[in-house]
Structures are given as C-alpha cells and as structure tokens.
N, C-alpha and C positions, 0 to 999 in steps of 0.2 A: 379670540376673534375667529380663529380655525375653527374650533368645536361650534359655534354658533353658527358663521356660516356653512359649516355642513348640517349641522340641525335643521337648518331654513330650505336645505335639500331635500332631505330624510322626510322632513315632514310634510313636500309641499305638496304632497297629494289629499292629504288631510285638511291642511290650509284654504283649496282649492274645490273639497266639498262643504265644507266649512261656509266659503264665501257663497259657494249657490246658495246651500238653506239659507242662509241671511238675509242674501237679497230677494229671496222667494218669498220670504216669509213676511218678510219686516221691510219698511220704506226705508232708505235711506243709506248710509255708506256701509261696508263694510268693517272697514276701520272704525277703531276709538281712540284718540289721541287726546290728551288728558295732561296737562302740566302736573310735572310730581317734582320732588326737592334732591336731590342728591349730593354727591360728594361735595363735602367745605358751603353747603348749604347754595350749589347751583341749579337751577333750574333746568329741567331737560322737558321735553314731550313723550311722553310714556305710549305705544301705541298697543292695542290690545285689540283682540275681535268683538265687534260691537255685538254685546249681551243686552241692551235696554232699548228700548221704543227713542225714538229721536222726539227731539223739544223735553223731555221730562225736564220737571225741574225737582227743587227739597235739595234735603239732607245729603251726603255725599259718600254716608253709610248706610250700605246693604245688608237687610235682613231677610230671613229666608223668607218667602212667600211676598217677596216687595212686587208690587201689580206694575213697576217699571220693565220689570224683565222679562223680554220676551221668553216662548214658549224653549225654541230653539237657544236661548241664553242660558237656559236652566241647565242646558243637558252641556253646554260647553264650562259653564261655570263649575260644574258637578265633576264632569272632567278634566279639567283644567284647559283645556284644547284655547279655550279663549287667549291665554298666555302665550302662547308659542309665536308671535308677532317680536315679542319682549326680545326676542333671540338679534335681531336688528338693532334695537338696542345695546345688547353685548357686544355684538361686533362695532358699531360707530362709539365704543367705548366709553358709554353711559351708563351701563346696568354691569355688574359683573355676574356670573353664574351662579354664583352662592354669597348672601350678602344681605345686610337687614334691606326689608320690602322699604320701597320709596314711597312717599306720605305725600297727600297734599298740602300745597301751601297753608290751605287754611288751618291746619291741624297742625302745625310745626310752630312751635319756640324755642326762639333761635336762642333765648336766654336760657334754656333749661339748661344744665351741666349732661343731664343725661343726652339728650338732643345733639350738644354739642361734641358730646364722645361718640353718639352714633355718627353722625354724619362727618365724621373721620373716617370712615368706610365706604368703600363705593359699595352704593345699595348693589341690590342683586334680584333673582329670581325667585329664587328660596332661599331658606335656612331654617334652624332647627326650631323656633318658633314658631315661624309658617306653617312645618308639619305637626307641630304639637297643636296648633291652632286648624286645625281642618273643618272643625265645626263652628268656624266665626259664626258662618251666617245665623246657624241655630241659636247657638248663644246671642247675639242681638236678637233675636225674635220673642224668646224666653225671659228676657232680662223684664224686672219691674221698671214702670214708666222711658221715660225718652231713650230709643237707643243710643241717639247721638249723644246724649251727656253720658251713659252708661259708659259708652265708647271712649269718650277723652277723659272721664276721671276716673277707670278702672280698668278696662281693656288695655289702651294703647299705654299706659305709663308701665302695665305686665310686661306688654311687649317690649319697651323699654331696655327695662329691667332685662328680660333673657337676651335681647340683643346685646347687651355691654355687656354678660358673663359669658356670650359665647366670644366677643371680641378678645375680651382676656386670654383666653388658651387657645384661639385659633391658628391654624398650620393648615399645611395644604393639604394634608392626613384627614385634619376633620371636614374640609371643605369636600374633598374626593368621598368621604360619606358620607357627607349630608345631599353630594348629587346621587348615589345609589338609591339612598332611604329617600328619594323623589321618585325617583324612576318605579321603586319598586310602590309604593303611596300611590302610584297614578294608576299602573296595569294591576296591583293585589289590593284589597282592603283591607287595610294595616284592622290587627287585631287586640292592640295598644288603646284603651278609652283615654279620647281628649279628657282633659279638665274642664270642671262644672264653672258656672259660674261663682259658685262658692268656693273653690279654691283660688281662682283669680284673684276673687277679693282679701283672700287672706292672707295669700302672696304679697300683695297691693299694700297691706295694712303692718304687716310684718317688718318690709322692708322698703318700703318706699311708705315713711309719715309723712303725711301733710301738717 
C-alpha cells in the first residue's frame, strides 16, 4: 500500500497530463472502471485511464489498430501510462503489484482447475507473462479468423498455464524482479522477441490437451 501510494505521487504529474489530452481529445470521463474478477473469484472495479471512444460496444478484446481507441489511447496503451490508475487498486488492497492480470467475468471459469489455482492469487499489475506477452495486441490482430475465440481457446489458457508455473516457485525474490523487468520494459525496449502466435499454440497443445 506504501509503494503504491507513493507511486500515485510520483506519477501524478503524468496522471494529470494524461487526464487533459483525454478530456481534450475524446468526450467523456477520464477514468475506465471495468469489473475484473480477483482473489477466491471476487469481484472488484478495475480503474484504468480511458483508452477507447465512450458508447463502443463488441468484443472485450483488443487488437492492435481496433477503431475503438482513441488517438491519445494508442500512445498511453503503447506506454502503459494508461495503468497507473491500477496503483489505487493496490493500496485499497485489490490488485497486488506483481500478480497474474485480472480477467473479466466474462472470460473466467470458475470450474477450470487452472482458474481455480489462479485465482488463489491476488491478481496484480504485472508479471512474467504480461512482459513476455507485450505484443498481445499484435498477436490478436495477426491471428487467423475471430480474435475473440483466438483469445479464449489459445491465448488466455497460455496465459494460464505461465501463471500457475510462476505461482509454483514464487518468493518475493521473484516478485521484486518481475517489478525491475517492468520498470525497465516501460523506459527501454526490451530486446527479448515476444512469442509468435505459433509458439502459443504449441505450448497450448503440448501441455494443456483438450
């Protein structure tokens, strides 16, 4: 809760240009507040800097060049800047710092074993997925046919998957650098190639049968 609310400090000048382009640009609030699913499968409100036009409606995954998001959302989604709201979250003790990302309801089964192991976790900010996963958006945009089915029967069950083998061996060792390998992912461009969409699948197929 300290490290977050100093974050909320640290950052609020950025926050605070942030919020003019938005409102300058685009109608509507600032904020995005978004039901996501977290610990033992409870529901919280996720707030994040609004990236999309207000009213859109569809899918609830984003792919790169999606016409929902504004000009000004590209360059905070690109930077992650849009996430730094999440940090409120970590201090009203909903999100932890490091911790699989929170899903929306709609995408969560609550019967999966996997699901059920993640969310014995309090989601978090990042983690080692998140940064191997940097290029989601590209990868949905590139995928054949729907990204949403793309997304729940290939993508998220990966994600899954690297979330319960990072929960296996996690310590606050790895947590303290999985927050470095953020910090340094946001100010350097890590020089590490994400995975294709064909390693996902293979990963997918490997170890998670259907």
């Amino acid at each position: 809760m300290v490290l977050a609310l100093g974050g909320l400090v640290v950052s609020s000048p950025l926050l605070f240009l942030a919020a003019v382009l938005i409102r300058a640009t685009s109608p509507g609030p600032v904020l995005f507040r978004q039901k996501r699913v977290g610990l033992f499968g409870k529901l919280f409100e996720l707030i994040k800097l609004r990236s999309m036009r207000i009213g859109n409606e569809g899918t609830q995954v984003t792919a790169k060049g999606d016409i929902r998001v504004t000009q000004v959302g590209r360059l905070l989604r690109k930077s992650k800047l849009d996430e730094l709201p999440e940090l409120w979250n970590v201090a009203r003790g909903e999100l932890s710092l490091v911790g699989p990302r929170p899903e929306v309801p709609k995408y969560v089964n609550l019967e999966d074993p996997l699901w059920q192991r993640v969310l014995e976790a309090r989601p978090g900010i990042t983690d080692p997925v998140t940064l191997k996963l940097r290029n989601e958006e590209e990868l949905l945009a590139t995928c054949e046919g729907d990204p949403e089915i793309f997304y729940l029967k290939t993508l998220q069950p990966y994600k899954l998957f690297g979330y319960v083998q990072y929960l296996r061996k996690r310590n606050w060792r790895s947590d303290v650098n999985v927050i470095l390998r953020t910090v340094s992912a946001v100010i350097f461009a890590s020089k590490a190639p994400p995975p294709g969409a064909e390693e996902i699948v293979r990963v997918v197929k490997e170890y998670l049968p259907r």
